[in-house]
C-alpha positions in Angstrom: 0.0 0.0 0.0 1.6 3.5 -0.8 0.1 5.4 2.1 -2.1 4.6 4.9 -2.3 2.2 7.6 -0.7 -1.5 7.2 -0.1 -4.8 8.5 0.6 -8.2 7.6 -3.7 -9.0 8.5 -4.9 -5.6 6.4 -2.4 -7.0 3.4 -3.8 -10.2 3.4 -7.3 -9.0 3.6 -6.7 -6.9 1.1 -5.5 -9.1 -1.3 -8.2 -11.2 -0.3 -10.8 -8.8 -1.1 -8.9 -8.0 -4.4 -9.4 -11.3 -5.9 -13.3 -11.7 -4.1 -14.2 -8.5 -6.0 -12.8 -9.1 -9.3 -13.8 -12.8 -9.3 -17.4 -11.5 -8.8 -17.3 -8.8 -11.5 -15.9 -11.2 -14.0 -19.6 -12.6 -13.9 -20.9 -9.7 -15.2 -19.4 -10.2 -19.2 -22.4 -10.7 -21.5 -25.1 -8.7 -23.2 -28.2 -10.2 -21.3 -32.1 -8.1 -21.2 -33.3 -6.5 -17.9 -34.8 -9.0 -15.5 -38.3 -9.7 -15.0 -39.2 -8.7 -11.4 -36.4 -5.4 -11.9 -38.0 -3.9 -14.9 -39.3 -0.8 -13.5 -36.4 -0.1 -11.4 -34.6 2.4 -13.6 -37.9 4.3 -14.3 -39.3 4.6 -10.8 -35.4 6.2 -9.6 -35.1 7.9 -12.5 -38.6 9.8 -12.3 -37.4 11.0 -9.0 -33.7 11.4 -9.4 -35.6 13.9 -12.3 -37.3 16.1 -9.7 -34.2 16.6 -7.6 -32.2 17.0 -10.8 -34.8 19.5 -12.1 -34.0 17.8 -15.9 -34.7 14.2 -17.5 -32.0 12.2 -18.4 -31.1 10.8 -21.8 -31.0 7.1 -21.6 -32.7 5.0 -18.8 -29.4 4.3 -17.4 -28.9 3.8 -13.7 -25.8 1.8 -12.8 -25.8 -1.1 -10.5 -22.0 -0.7 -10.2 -21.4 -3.9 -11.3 -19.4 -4.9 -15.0 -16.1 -6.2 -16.0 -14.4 -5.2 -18.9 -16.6 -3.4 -21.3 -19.6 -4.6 -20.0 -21.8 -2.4 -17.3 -24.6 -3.9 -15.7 -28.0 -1.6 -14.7 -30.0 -2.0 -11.6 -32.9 -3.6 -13.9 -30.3 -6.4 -14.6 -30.0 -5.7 -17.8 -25.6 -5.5 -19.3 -24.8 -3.6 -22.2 -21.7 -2.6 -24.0 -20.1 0.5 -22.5 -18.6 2.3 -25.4 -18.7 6.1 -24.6 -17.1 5.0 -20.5 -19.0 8.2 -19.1 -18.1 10.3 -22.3 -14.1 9.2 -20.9 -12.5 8.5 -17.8 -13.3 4.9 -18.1 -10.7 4.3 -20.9 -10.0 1.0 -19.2 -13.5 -0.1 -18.8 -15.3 -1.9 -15.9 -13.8 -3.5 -12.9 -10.5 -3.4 -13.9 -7.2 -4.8 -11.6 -6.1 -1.3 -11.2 -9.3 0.2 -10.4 -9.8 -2.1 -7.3 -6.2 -2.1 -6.0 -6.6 1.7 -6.1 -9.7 1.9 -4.0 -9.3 -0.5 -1.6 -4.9 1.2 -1.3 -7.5 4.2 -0.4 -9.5 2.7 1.9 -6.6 2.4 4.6 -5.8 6.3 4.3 -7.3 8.3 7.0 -9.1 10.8 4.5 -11.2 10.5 1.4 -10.4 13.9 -0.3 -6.4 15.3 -1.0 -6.7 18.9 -0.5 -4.5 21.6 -2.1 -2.7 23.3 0.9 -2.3 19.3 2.7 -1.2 17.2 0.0 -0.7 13.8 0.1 2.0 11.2 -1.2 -1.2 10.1 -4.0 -0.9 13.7 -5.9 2.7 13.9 -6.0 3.0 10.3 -7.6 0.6 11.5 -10.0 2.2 14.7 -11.0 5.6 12.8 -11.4 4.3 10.4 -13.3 3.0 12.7 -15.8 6.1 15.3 -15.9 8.0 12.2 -16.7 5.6 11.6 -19.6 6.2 14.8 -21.7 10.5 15.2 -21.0 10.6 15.7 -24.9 8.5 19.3 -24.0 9.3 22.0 -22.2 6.4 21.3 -20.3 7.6 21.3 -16.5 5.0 21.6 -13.9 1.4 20.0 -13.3 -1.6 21.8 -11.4 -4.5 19.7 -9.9 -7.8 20.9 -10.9 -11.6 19.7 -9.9 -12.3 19.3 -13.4 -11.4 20.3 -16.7 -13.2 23.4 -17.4 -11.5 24.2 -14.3 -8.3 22.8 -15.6 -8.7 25.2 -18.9 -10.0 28.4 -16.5 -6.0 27.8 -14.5 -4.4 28.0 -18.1 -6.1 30.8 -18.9 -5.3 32.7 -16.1 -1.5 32.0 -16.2 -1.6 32.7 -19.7 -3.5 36.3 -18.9 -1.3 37.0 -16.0 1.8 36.3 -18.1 0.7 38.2 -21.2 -0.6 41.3 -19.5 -2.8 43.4 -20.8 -3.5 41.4 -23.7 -6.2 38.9 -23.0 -8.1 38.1 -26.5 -7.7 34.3 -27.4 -7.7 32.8 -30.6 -10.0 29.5 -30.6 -11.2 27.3 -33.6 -14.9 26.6 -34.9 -16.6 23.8 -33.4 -14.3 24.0 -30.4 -15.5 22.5 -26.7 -13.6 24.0 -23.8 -16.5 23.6 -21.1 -19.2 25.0 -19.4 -17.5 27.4 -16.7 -18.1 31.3 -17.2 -14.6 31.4 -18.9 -15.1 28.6 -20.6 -18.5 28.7 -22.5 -17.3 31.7 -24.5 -14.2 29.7 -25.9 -16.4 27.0 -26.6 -18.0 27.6 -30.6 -22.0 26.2 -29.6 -24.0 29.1 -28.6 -26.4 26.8 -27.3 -24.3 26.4 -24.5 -24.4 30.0 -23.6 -28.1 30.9 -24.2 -28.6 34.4 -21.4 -25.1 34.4 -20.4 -23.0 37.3 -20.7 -19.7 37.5 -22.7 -17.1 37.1 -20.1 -14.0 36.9 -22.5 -13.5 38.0 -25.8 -12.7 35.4 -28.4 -11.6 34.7 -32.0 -12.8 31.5 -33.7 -11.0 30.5 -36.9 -11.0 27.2 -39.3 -10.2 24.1 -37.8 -8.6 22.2 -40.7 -11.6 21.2 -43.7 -11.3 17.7 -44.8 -13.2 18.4 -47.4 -10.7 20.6 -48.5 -7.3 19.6 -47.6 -5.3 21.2 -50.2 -6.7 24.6 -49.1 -7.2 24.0 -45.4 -3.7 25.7 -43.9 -4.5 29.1 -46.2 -7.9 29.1 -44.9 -7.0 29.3 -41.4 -3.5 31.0 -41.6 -6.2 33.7 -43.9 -8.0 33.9 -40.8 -5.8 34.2 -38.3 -3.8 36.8 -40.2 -7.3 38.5 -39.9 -8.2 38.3 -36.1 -4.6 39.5 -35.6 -4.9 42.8 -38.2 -8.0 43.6 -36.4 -7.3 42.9 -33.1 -3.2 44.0 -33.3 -1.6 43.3 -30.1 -4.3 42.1 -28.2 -4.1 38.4 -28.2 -2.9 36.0 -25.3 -2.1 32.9 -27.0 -4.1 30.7 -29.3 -6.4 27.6 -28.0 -7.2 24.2 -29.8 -8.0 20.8 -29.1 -5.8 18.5 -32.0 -8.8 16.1 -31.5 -12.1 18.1 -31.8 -14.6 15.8 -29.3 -17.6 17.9 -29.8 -17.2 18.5 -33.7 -17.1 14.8 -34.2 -13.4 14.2 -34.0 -11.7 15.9 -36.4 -8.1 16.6 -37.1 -5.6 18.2 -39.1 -2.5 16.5 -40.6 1.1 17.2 -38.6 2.1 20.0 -41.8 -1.1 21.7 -40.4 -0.3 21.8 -36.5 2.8 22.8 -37.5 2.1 25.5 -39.7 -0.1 27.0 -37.4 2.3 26.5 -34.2 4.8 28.5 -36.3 2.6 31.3 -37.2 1.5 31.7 -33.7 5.2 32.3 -32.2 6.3 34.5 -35.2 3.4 36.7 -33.7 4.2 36.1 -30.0 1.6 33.7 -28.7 1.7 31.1 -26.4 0.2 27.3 -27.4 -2.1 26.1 -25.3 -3.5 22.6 -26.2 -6.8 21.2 -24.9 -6.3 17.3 -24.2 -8.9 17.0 -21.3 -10.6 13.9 -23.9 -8.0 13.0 -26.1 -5.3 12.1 -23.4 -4.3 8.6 -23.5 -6.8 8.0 -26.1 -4.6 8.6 -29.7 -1.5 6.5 -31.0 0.9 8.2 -28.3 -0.2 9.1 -24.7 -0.4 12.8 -25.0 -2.1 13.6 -29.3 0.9 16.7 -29.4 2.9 13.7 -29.4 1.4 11.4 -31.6 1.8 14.9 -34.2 5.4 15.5 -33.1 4.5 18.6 -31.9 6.1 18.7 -28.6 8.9 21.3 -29.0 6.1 23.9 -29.8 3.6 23.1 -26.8 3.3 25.5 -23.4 0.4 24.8 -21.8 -1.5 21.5 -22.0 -4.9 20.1 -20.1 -5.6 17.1 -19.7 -8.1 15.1 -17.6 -10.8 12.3 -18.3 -8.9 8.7 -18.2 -6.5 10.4 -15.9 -9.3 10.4 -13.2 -8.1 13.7 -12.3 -7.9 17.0 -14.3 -5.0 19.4 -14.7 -2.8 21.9 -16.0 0.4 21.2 -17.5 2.6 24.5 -18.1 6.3 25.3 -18.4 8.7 27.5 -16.7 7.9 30.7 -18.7 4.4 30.9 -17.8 4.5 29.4 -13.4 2.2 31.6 -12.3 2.7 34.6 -8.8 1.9 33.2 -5.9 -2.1 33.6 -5.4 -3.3 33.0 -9.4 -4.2 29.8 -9.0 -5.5 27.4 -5.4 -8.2 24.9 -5.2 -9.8 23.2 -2.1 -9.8 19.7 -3.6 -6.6 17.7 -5.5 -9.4 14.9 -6.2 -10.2 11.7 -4.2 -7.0 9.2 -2.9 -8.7 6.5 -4.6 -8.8 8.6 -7.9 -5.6 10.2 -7.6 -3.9 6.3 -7.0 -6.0 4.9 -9.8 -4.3 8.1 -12.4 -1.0 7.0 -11.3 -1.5 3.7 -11.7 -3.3 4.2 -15.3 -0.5 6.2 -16.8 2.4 4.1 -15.7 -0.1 1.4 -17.1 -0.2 2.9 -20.6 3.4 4.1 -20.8 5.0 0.7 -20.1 2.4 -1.4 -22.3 1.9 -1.7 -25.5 -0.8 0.8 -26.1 0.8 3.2 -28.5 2.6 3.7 -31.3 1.9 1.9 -34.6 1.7 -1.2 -33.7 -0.5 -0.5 -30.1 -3.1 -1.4 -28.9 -4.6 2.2 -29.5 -3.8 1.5 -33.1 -5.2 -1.9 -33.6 -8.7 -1.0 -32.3 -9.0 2.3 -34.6 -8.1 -0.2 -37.5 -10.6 -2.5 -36.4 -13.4 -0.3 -35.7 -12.6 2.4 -39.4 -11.8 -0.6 -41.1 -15.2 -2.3 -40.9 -17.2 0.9 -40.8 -15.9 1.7 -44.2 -17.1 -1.8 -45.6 -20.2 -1.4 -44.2 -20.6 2.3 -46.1 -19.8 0.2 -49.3 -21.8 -2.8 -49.0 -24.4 -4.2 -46.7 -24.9 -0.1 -45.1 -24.5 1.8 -48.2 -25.9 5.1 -47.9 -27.1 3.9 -44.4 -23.3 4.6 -43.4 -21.6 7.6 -44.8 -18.3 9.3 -42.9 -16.5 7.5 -40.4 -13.5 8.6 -39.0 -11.3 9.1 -35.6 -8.2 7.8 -34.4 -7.2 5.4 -31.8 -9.9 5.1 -28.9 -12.0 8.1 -30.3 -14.2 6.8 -33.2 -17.3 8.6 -35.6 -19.6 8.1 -38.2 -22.8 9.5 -39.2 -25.6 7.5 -39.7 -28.8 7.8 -42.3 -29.3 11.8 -43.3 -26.9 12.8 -40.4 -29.3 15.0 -38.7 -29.5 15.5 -35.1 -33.3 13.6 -35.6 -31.9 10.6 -36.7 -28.8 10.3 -34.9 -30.4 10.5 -31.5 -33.0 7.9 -32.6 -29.8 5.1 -33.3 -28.3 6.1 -30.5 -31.2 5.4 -28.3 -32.0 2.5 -30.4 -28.5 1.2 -30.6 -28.7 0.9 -26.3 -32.1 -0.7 -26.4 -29.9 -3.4 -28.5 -27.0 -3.6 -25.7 -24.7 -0.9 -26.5 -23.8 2.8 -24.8 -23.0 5.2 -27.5 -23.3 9.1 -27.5 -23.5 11.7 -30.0 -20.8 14.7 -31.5 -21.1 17.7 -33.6 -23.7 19.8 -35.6 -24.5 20.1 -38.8 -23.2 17.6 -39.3 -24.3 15.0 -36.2 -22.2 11.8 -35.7 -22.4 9.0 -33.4 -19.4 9.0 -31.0 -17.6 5.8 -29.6 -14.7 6.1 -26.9 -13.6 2.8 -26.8 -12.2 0.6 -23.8 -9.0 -0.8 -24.0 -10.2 -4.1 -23.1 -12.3 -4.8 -26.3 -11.5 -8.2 -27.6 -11.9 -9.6 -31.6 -14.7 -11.3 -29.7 -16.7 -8.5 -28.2 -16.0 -6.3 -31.6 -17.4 -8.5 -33.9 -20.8 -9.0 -31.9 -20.8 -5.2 -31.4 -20.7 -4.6 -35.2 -23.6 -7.3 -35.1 -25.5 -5.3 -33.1 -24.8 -2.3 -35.0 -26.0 -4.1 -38.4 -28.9 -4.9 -36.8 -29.5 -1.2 -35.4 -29.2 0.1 -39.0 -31.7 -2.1 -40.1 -34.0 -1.4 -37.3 -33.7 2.8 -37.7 -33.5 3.4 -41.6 
């Protein structure tokens, strides 16, 4: 145990316990319907869980917490496959070894919570973990966050405080940053901003247009040479996620990031790189390494599968004493579980081309585009992603239809979720732990959910 109280009995028990839990979770790893005499379970919590919310929920989900791999089971008994793992964090899926051995590690700590001004041996495990991740950056220094709005609102501070009085950002069309006051004005959807005032003022420009890669660098160097004309010394630093989550997952091509990096210090702006989804989910652990953009990078957040959130910044822009604080570092339990998960994916073989990351984006694009040219032609149309993070868009593509085959795609066993607008796709993030197995019934099931929608 890394911290806490021990002794021979508590290992033992532990280890006990360790094996008692995952043999019983192990049960749980089949698609099966809800059960009889629990069918109206999820409805009757749900309709009150509603009233305390104030708002409905969008599937008739309510988790039993039981599930092993990518399987979750509900409290009507029904197990379905967990593809979006709570839109992230759950990149390992259910019930996994490292999971348990981090709560019950937890359990022997006097505390649940490890605060900012008392720290505790979890967070700096966790911090030097990731600092050793990203030695090819001039990244240097991690701060804790309580989530990853909150994690973007500390790098835009530090990026404010450092730049002085220029505070405009540059941002990209279709980007999500979050939903905090700072946040919702970065982010492009303003639905998500309906009677709020503009707390920050912010330039969106091209992301890169697949439908037009030839022209896609002009078309946002045009644009950015435009907010800067307009706006002349007034910007901070330019914002972008390399993986767009919200728009559907789309990226540009390393000339593009690079291009763009370039233009931004020629005109003296900081990089900051949104990675709060995309972390540990691409071909490399961080996606500004998967590009080979590290040598450009100075502020990077990250959160999600870490099952923490964060900011990692370099030297240039640490922050005065006072910028940044927080009451909460997260949980022990979480903070043990991101250690363990990184050193996890940095010592497997998750990344790179011939990773596990790799081999499931294959799997997953591979058959998606058969599909879109036989059996689901013009049922299919654009898929795309890369590693973990997977697309397509289904029928027309509207919003309509989308929600109606994701709905109807978990009546048939499996969690999805949607992304973008205009168009609407339906989103996978992927657990590691999928096996041929499990894919080919969940492309089975997918078939079938075609059939049953259009």
């Amino acid at each position: 145990m890394t911290t806490g109280v021990s002794n021979q009995e508590i290992h033992d028990l532990s280890n006990k316990l360790f094996s008692s839990i995952l043999l019983e979770q192990q049960k749980y790893m089949a698609i099966k319907g809800p059960d009889e005499d629990k069918k109206h379970l999820s409805d009757s919590i749900l309709q009150e869980y509603e009233q305390l919310k104030g708002r409905g929920f969008f599937f008739n989900y309510v988790s039993s917490g039981k599930g092993h791999g990518p399987f979750t089971e509900l409290i009507d008994g029904s197990i379905k496959y967990d593809l979006i793992g709570a839109i992230g964090p759950n990149l390992l899926g259910h019930s996994h070894p490292l999971y348990i051995k981090a709560h019950l590690e937890a359990a022997a700590s006097d505390v649940m919570m490890c605060g900012n001004l008392l720290t505790h041996k979890e967070a700096y495990n966790l911090s030097k973990e990731i600092i050793d991740s990203v030695k090819g950056s001039k990244l240097k220094h991690f701060w804790f966050s309580g989530s990853g709005s909150f994690a973007n609102d500390t790098a835009l501070k530090m990026l404010w405080q450092k730049k002085d009085p220029s505070h405009r950002l540059i941002a990209f069309e279709k980007a999500f940053a979050g939903r905090s006051i700072a946040t919702q004005d970065i982010t492009y959807n303003p639905d998500y901003r309906v009677g709020q005032p503009q707390t920050i003022e912010v330039d969106h420009v091209p992301h890169y247009d697949h439908s037009d890669p030839e022209n896609a660098i002009k078309k946002t160097i045009d644009a950015l040479d435009a907010v800067v004309k307009a706006n002349k010394g007034q910007h901070c630093a330019i914002m972008l996620e390399l993986i767009q989550g919200e728009a559907g997952f789309v990226y540009g091509t390393k000339e593009y990031y690079e291009t763009v990096f370039k233009w931004a210090k020629e005109h003296d702006l900081y990089i900051w790189v949104d990675e709060v989804q995309s972390f540990g989910r691409t071909t490399e652990l961080f996606a500004f390494q998967m590009f080979g953009l590290d040598e450009y990078v100075d502020v990077v957040t990250i959160g999600k599968a870490l099952q923490a959130c964060g900011t990692l910044f370099s030297e240039e822009l640490n922050p005065k004493p006072g910028l940044v604080a927080g009451t909460f570092n997260g949980s022990l339990a979480s903070l043990n579980a991101g250690q363990k998960v990184v050193h996890y994916l940095r010592e497997g073989n998750f990344y790179g081309s011939d990773g596990r990351m790799k081999y499931l984006e294959d799997q997953f694009l591979n058959r998606l585009s058969v599909l879109s040219k036989g059996t689901c032609k013009g049922k299919i149309g654009y898929s795309g992603g890369v590693g973990t993070m997977i697309s397509f868009e289904i029928g027309d593509s509207s919003k309509e239809i989308t929600i109606k085959f994701v709905k109807k795609l978990y009546e048939n066993g499996i969690l999805s979720f949607m992304a973008g607008k205009e168009p609407t796709r339906v989103r996978f993030l992927l657990p590691t732990c999928l096996t041929d197995e499990h894919i080919e019934e969940i492309f089975k099931i997918l078939i079938k959910t075609v059939e049953d929608v259009l």
